[in-house]
MIKOL-422318 format. One record per residue (C-alpha): residue number from 1; residue in one letter; x, y, z. Coordinates in steps of 0.25 Angstrom, whole numbers, plus 2048, in hexadecimal, padded with zeros to 3 digits. Layout:
% residues N
+-----+------+-----+-----+-----+
: pos : code :  xx :  yy :  zz :
+-----+------+-----+-----+-----+
: NUM :    a :   X :   Y :   Z :
...
+-----+------+-----+-----+-----+
//
This chain:
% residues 342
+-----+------+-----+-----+-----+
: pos : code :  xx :  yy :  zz :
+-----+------+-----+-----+-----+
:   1 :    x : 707 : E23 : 68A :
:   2 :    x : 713 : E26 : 682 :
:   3 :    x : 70F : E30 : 677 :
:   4 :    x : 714 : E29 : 66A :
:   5 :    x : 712 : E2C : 65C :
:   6 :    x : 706 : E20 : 656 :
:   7 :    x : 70D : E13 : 656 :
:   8 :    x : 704 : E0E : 64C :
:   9 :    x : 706 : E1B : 644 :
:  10 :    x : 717 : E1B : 642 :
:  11 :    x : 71D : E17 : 636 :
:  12 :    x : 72B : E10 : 638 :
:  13 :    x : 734 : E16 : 62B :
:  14 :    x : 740 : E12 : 627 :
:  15 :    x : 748 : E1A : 61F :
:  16 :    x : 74E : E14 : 612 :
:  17 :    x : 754 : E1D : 609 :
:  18 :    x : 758 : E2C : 60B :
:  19 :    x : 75B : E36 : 600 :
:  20 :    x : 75E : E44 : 5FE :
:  21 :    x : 756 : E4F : 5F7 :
:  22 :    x : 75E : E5B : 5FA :
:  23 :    x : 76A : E5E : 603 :
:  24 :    x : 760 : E5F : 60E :
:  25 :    x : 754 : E56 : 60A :
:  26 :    x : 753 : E46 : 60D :
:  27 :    x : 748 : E3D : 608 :
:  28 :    x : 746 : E30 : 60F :
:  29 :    x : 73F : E24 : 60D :
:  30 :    x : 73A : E1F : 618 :
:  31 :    x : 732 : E10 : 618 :
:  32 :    x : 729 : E0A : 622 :
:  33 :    x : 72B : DFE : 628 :
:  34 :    x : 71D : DFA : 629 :
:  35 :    x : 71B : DFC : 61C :
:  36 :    x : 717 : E07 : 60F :
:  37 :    x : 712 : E15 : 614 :
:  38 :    x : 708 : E1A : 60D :
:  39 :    x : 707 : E2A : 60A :
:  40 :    x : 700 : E36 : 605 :
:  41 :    x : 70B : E3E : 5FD :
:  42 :    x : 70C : E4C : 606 :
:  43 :    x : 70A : E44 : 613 :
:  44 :    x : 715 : E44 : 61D :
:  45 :    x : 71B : E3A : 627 :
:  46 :    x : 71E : E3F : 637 :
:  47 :    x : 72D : E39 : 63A :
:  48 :    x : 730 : E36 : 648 :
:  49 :    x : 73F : E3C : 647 :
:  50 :    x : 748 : E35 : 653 :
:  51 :    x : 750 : E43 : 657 :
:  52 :    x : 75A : E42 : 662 :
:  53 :    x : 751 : E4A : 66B :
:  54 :    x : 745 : E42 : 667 :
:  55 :    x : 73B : E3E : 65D :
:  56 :    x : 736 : E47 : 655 :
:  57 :    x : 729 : E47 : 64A :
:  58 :    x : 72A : E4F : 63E :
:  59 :    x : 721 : E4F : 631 :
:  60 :    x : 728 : E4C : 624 :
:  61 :    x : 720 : E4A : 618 :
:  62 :    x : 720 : E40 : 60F :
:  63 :    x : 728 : E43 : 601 :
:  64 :    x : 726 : E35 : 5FA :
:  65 :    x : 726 : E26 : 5FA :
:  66 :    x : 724 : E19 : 5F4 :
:  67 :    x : 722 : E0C : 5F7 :
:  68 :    x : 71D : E11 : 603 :
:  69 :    x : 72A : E17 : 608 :
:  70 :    x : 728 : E25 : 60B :
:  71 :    x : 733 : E32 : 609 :
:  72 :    x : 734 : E3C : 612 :
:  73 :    x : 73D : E49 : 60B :
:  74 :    x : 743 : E50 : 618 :
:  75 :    x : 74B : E5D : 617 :
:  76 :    x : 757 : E60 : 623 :
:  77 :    x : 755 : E6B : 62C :
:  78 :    x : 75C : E6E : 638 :
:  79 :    x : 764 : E66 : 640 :
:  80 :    x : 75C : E5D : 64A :
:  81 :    x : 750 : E5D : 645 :
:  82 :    x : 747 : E52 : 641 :
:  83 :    x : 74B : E54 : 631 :
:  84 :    x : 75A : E54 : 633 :
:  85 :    x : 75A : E47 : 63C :
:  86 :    x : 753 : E40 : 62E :
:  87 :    x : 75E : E45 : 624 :
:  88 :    x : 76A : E41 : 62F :
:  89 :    x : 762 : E34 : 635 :
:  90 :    x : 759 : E2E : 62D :
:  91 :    x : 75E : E26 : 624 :
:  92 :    x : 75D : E19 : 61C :
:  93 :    x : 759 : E0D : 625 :
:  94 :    x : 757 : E17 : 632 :
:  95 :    x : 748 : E17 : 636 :
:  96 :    x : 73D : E21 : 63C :
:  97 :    x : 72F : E21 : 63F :
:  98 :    x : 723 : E29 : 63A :
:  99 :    x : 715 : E2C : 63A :
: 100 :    x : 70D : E27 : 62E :
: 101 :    x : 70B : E32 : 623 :
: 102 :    x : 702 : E3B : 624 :
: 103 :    x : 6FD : E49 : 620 :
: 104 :    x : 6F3 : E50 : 616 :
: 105 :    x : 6FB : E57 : 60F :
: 106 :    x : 6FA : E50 : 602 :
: 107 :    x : 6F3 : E50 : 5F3 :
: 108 :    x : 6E6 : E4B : 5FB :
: 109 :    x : 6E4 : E59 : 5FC :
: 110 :    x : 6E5 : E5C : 5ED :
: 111 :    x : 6D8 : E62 : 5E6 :
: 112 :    x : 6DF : E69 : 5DA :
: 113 :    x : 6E4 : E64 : 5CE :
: 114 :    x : 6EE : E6E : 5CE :
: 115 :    x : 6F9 : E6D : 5DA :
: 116 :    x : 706 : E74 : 5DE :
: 117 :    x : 70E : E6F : 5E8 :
: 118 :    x : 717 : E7D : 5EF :
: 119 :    x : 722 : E78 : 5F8 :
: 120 :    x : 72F : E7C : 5FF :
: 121 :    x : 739 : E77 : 603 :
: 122 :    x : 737 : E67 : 608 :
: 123 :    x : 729 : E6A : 606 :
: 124 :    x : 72B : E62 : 5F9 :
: 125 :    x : 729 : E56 : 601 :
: 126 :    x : 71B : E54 : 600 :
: 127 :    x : 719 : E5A : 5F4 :
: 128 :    x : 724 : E50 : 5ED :
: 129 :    x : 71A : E45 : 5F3 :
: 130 :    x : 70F : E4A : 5EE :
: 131 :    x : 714 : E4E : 5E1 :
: 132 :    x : 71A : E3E : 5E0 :
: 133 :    x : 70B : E39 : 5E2 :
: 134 :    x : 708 : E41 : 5D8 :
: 135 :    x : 712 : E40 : 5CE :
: 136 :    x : 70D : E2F : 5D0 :
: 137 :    x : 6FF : E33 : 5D0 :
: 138 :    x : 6FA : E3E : 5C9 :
: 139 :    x : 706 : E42 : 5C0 :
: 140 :    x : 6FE : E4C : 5B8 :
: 141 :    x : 6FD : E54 : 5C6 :
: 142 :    x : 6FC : E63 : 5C2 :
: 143 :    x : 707 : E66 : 5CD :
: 144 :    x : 70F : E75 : 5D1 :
: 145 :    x : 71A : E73 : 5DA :
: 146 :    x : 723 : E7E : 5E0 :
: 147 :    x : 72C : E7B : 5E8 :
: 148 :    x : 737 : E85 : 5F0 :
: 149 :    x : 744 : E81 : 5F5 :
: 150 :    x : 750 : E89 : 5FD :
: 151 :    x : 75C : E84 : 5F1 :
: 152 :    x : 75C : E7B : 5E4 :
: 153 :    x : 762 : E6F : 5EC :
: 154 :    x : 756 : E6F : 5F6 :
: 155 :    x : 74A : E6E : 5EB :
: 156 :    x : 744 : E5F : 5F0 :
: 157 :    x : 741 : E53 : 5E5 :
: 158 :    x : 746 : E5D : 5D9 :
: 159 :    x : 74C : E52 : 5D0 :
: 160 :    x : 73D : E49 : 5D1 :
: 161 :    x : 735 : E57 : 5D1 :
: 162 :    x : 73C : E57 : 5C4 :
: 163 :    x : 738 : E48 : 5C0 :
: 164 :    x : 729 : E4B : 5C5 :
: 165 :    x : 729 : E57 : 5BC :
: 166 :    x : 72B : E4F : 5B0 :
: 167 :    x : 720 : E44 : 5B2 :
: 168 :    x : 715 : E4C : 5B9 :
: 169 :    x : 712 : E58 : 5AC :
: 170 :    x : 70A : E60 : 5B4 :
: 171 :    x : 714 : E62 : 5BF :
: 172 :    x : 71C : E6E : 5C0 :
: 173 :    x : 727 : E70 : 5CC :
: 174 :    x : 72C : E80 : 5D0 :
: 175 :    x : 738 : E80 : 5DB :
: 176 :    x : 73F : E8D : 5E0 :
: 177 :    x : 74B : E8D : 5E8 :
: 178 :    x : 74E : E99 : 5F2 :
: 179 :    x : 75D : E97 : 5F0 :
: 180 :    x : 762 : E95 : 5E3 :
: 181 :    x : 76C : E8E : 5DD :
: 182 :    x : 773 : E8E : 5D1 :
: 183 :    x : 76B : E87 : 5C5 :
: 184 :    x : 760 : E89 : 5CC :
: 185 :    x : 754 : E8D : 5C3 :
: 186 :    x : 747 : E8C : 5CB :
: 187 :    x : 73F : E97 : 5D3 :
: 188 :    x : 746 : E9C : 5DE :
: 189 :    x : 743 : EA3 : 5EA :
: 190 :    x : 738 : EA1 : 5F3 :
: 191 :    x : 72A : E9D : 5F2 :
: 192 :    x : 721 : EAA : 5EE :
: 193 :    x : 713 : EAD : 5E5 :
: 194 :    x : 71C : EB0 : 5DA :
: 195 :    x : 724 : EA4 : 5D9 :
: 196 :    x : 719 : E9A : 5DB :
: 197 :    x : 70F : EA2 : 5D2 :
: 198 :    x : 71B : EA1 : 5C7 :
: 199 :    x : 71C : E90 : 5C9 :
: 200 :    x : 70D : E8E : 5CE :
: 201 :    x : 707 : E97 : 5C7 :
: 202 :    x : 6F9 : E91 : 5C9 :
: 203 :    x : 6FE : E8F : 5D8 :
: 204 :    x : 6F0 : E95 : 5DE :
: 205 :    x : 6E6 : E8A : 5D5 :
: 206 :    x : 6F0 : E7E : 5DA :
: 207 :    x : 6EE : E76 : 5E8 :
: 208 :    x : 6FB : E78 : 5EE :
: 209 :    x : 702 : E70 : 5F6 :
: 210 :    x : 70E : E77 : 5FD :
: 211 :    x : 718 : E73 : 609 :
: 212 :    x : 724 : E7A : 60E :
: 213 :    x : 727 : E83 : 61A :
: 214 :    x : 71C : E8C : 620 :
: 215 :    x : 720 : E98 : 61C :
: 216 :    x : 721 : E92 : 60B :
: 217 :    x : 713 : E8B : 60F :
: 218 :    x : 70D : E99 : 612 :
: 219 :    x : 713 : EA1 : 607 :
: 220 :    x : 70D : E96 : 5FB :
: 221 :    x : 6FF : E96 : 602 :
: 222 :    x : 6FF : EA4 : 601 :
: 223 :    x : 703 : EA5 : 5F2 :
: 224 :    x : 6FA : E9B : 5EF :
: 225 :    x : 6EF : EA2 : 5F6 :
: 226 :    x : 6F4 : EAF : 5EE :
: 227 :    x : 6F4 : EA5 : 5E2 :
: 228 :    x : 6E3 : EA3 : 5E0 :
: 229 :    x : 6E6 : E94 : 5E8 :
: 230 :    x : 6DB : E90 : 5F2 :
: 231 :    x : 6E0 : E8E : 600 :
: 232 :    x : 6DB : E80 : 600 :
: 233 :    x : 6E3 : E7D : 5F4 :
: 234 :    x : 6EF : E80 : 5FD :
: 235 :    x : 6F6 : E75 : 606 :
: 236 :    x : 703 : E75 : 60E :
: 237 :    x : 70C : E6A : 616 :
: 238 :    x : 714 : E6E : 61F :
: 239 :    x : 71D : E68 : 62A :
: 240 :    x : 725 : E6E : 635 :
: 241 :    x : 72C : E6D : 641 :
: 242 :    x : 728 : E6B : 650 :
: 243 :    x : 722 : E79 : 651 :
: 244 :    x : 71B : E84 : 647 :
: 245 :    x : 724 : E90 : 644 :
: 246 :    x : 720 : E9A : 650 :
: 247 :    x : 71B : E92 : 659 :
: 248 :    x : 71B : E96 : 666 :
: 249 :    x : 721 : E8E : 671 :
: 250 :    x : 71F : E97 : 67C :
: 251 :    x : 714 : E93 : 688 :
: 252 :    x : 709 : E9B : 685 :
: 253 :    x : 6FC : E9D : 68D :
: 254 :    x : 6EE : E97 : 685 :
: 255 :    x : 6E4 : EA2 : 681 :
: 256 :    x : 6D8 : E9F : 681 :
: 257 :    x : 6D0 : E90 : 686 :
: 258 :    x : 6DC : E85 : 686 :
: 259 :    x : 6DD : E78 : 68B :
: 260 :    x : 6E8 : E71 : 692 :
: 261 :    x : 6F3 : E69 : 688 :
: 262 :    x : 6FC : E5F : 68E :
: 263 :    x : 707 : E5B : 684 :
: 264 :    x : 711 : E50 : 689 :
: 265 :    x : 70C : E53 : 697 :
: 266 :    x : 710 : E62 : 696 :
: 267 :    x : 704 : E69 : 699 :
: 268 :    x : 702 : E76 : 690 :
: 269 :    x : 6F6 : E7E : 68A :
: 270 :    x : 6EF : E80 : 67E :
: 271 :    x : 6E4 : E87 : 678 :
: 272 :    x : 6D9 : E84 : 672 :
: 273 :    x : 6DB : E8A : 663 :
: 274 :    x : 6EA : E84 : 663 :
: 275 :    x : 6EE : E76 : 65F :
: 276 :    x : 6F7 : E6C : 669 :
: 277 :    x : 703 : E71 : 661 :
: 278 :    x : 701 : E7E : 661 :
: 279 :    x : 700 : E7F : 670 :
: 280 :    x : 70B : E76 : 672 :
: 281 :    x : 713 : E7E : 66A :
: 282 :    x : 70F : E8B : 671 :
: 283 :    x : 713 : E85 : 67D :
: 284 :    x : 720 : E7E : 67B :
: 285 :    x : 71D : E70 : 679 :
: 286 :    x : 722 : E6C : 66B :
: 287 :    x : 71A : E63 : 661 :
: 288 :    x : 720 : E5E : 656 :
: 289 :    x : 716 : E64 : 64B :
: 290 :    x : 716 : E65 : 63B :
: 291 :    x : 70D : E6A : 631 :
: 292 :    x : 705 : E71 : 63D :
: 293 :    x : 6F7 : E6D : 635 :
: 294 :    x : 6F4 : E5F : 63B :
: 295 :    x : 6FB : E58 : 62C :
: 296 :    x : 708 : E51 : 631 :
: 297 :    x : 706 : E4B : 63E :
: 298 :    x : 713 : E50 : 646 :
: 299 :    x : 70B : E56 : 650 :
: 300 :    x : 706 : E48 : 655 :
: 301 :    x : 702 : E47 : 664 :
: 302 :    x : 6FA : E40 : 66C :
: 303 :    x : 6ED : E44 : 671 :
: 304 :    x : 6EE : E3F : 681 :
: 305 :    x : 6E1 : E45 : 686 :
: 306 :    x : 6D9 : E51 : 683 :
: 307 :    x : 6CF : E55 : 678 :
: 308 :    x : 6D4 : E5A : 66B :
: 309 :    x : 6D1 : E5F : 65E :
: 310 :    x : 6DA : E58 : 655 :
: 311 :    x : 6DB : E5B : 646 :
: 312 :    x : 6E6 : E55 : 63F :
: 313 :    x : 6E8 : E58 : 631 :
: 314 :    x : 6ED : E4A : 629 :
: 315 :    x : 6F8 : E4A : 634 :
: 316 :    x : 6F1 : E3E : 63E :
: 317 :    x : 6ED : E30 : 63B :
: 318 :    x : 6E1 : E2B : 63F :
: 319 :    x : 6E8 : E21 : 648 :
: 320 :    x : 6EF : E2C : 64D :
: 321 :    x : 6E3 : E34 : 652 :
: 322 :    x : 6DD : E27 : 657 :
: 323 :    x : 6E8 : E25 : 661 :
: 324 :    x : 6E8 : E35 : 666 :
: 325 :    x : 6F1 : E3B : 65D :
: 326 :    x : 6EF : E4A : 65A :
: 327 :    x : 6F5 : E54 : 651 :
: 328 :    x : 6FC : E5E : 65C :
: 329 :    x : 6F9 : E6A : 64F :
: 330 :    x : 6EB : E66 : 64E :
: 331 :    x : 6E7 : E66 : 659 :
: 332 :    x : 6E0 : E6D : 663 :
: 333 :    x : 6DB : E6A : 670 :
: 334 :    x : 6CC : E68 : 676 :
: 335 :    x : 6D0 : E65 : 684 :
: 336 :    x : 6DC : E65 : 68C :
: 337 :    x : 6E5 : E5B : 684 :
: 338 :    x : 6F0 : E53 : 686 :
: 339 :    x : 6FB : E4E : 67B :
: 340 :    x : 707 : E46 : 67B :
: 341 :    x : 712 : E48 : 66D :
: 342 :    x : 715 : E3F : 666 :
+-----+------+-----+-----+-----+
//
């Protein structure tokens, strides 16, 4: 059997307008042919990017849409990657294919009256759609964002933060820029306990919701906790690349009771307390992977034979798991196991 993403579960988009945020950032509008997609603002959507060398999946989320249409806001990075053949191919009337959204990060999770939204970088994304939700639906929202940028001219959505700010009265906005430029008024520098205590001061008694790189991530849950804020009161996105940062991708003999993990017909090994990515990682064979926590559903492969014991986090449909998908980053094997990617 040819191992295919779920027929039933791809969404053909259509891309019908494109438009620049900053000199590095492109939103695009992307429609379904088969109709309105529906969304939970802080979800994400898993593109199926057509590279030279093959398709690729990578997890981007979700910064707006109406009507049904929905906008992915996509920042460049290096040159033949997933991200920069968007901003040179994708364009309006050129197609591409996805996965349904999907993902928990999202105000489901609220339980506080009092949020703040702590981002970096084109972590704004999901804020910016969650903060459009609630700017629709709850515009007394008692709302704190901070967000950190390198320069002025890479601050996302800073002209309709502006607007929001003026119909949402209890919604106050902090940036800092790292590299500043003239007329520039705003915090600078990068994020510390100082700073944030400074534009959040009740930062440890909100629910935070924050989303940037790892390192960002680690250092605002660590002020927050310094902060009073409870652990559970503190929530992150976060998607990457096709391995984490430090991962081994040498062979590496299993310690301890293992099982046997064929993947794509490579036979290789895996131990009991790892998941199929880490001990595919460990040993050389690449899956594409995201947030690493079972949310975004990159990881997507399909469970060929074997027992397992998947836990997926949001990032699989029901009618994924019904068909034997797993999540490679949540899941760890009871038997020796067999997958196929995606």
């Amino acid at each position: 059997m040819d191992m295919q993403a779920p027929s039933a579960a791809l969404l053909s988009l259509s891309c019908i307008a494109v438009r620049d945020e900053t000199p590095t950032v492109k939103t695009f509008r992307l429609r379904a042919g088969s109709g309105p997609v529906g969304f939970t603002p802080g979800q994400a959507l898993v593109l199926k990017v057509p590279l030279p060398g093959g398709p690729v999946w990578r997890s981007f989320t979700i910064s707006g849409g109406t009507g049904g249409d929905l906008e992915l806001t996509i920042k460049a990075q290096a040159p033949g990657g997933a991200t920069r053949w968007l901003h040179e191919n994708l364009r309006e009337g050129s197609g591409i294919e996805a996965r349904p959204p999907r993902g928990a990060f999202t105000l489901g999770l609220r339980e506080n009256d009092r949020l703040a939204f702590v981002s970096g970088g084109s972590g704004a994304t999901p804020m910016m759609a969650m903060l459009r939700h609630l700017a629709q639906t709850d515009p007394e929202a008692d709302l704190a964002w901070f967000h950190a940028a390198r320069d002025p001219a890479e601050v996302l959505f800073a002209r309709e933060l502006a607007e929001l700010q003026a119909r949402m009265p209890n919604l106050t906005v902090a940036i800092s820029v790292s590299r500043v430029a003239p007329g520039w008024f705003g915090y600078r520098g990068r994020v510390s306990r100082a700073r944030l205590a400074t534009a959040i001061p009740d930062l440890g008694r909100r629910q935070v919701f924050c989303c940037g790189p790892q390192g960002f991530m680690q250092e605002v849950r660590l002020i927050h906790a310094a902060e009073g804020g409870a652990r559970m009161q503190f929530h992150t996105e976060s998607f990457g690349g096709v391995a984490p940062a430090g991962a081994p991708m040498t062979e590496a003999a299993p310690e301890g009771p293992g099982f046997g993990l064929t993947v794509n017909g490579r036979a290789i090994a895996i131990r009991a307390d790892e998941t199929l990515l880490q001990a595919s990682l460990r040993q050389g064979v690449i899956i594409p992977c995201g947030c690493g926590e079972g949310m975004c559903g990159t990881c997507m492969v399909q469970l060929v034979s074997g027992r397992v014991d998947s836990r997926p986090n949001g990032g699989l449909t029901p009618e994924e798991a019904a068909e034997g998908y797993v999540l490679a980053c949540s899941t760890r094997a009871a038997s020796d196991v067999e997958i196929r990617l995606a």
